[in-house]
C-alpha positions as CSV (number, residue, x, y, z in Angstrom):
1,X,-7.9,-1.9,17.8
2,X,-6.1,1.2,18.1
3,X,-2.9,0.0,16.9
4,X,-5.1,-0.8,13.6
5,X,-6.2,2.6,13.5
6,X,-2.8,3.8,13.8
7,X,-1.5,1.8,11.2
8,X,-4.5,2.7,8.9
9,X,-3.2,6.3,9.4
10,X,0.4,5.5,8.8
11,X,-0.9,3.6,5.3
12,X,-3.2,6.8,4.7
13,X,-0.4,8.7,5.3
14,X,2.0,7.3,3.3
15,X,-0.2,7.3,0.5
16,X,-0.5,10.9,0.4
17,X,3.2,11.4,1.0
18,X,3.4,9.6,-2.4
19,X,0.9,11.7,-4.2
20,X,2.4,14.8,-2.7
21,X,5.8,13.0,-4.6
22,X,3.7,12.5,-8.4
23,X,2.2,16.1,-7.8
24,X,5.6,17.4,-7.1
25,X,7.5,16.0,-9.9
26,X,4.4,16.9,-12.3
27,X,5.3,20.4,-11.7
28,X,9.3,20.3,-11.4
29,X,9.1,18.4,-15.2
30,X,6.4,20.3,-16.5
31,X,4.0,17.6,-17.4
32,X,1.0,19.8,-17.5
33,X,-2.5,18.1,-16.3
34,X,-4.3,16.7,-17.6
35,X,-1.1,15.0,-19.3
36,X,-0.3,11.5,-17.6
37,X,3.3,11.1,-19.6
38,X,6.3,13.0,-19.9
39,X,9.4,13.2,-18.2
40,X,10.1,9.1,-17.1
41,X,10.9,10.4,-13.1
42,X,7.3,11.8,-13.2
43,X,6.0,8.6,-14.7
44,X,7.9,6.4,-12.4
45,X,6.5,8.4,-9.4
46,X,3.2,8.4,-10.6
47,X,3.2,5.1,-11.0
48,X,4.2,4.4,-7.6
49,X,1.1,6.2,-6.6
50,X,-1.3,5.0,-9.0
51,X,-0.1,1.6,-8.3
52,X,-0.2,1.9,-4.2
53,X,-3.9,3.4,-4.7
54,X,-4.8,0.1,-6.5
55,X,-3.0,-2.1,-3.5
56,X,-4.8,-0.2,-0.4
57,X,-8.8,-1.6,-2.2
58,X,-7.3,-4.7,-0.9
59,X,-5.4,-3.9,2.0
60,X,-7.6,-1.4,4.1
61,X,-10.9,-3.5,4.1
62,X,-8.7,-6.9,4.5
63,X,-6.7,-5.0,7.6
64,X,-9.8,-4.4,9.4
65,X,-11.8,-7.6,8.6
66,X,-8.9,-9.5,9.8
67,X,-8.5,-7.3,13.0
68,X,-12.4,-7.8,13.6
69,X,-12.8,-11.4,13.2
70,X,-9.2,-12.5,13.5
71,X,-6.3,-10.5,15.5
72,X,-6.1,-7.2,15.7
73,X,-2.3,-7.9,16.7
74,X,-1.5,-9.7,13.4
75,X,-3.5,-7.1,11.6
76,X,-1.7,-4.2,12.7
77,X,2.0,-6.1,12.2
78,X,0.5,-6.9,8.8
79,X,-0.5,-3.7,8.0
80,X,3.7,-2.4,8.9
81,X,4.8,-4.9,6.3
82,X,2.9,-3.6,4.1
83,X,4.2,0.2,4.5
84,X,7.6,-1.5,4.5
85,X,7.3,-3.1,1.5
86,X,5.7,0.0,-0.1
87,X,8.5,2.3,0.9
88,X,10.6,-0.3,-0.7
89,X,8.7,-0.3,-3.8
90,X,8.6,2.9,-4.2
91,X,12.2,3.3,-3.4
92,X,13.5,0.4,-6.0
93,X,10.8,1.7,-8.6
94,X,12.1,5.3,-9.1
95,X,15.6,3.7,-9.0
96,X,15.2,1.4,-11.6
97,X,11.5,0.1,-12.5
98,X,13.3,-3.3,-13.1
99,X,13.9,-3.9,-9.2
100,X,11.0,-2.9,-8.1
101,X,10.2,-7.2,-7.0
102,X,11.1,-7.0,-3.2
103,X,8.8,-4.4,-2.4
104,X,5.8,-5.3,-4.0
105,X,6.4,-9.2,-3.0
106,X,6.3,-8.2,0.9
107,X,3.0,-6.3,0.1
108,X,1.8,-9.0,-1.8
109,X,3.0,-11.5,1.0
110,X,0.9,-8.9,3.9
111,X,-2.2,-8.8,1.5
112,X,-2.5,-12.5,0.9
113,X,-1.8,-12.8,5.4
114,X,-4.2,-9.9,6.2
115,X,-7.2,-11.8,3.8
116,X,-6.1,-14.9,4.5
117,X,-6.4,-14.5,8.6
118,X,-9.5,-12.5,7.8
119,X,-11.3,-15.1,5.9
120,X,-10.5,-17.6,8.5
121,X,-12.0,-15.2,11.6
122,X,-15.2,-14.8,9.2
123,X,-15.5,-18.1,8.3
124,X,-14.6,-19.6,11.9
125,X,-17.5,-17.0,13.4
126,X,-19.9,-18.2,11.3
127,X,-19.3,-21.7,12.1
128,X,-19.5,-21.1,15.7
């Protein structure tokens, strides 16, 4: 279980590295709060942010239930993926919005493994 926890601070990480990013490019384009639009870097960054906040209600709760009742080993690799395909995201995203596909599809593709794996361990604990 400690790899999850590390990974859970990687992802926890990350995420602040990305609203460190928004904040950063708020005040560098002078979009003053409590303004959400402006300069299209700043929105693109923000969105990245805003967008990885609405991914981790799925991912940290489906990370641990899956290394509970599944495998901690697949939860953790899972739980890599995901940062990987978030960097990605992010990366493709400022770049051009348009590309952003690859990145969010190996999140989507860790999500969908991390609840799918956790379901089963619930579901196969229940039974047993």
């Amino acid at each position: 279980m400690a790899y999850v926890a590390l990974v859970t601070l990687i992802i926890l990480v990350q995420y602040f590295f990305f609203v460190m990013q928004a904040g950063l490019a708020r005040g560098k384009d002078t979009v003053v709060a409590p303004a959400t639009t402006g300069d299209e870097m700043y929105e693109r960054k923000s969105r990245v942010q805003m967008n990885t906040l609405e991914q981790l209600m799925i991912t940290l709760p489906a990370l641990w239930i899956c290394a509970h009742y599944f495998r901690p080993d697949v939860a953790a690799l899972s739980g890599l993926a995901f940062v990987i395909g978030r960097f990605m995201y992010s990366y493709l995203y400022i770049k051009n919005p348009k590309s952003r596909g690859p990145g969010f599809a190996i999140g989507l593709l860790a999500n969908v493994i991390l609840i799918g794996c956790g379901l089963y361990g619930v579901i196969a604990s229940t039974i047993a």
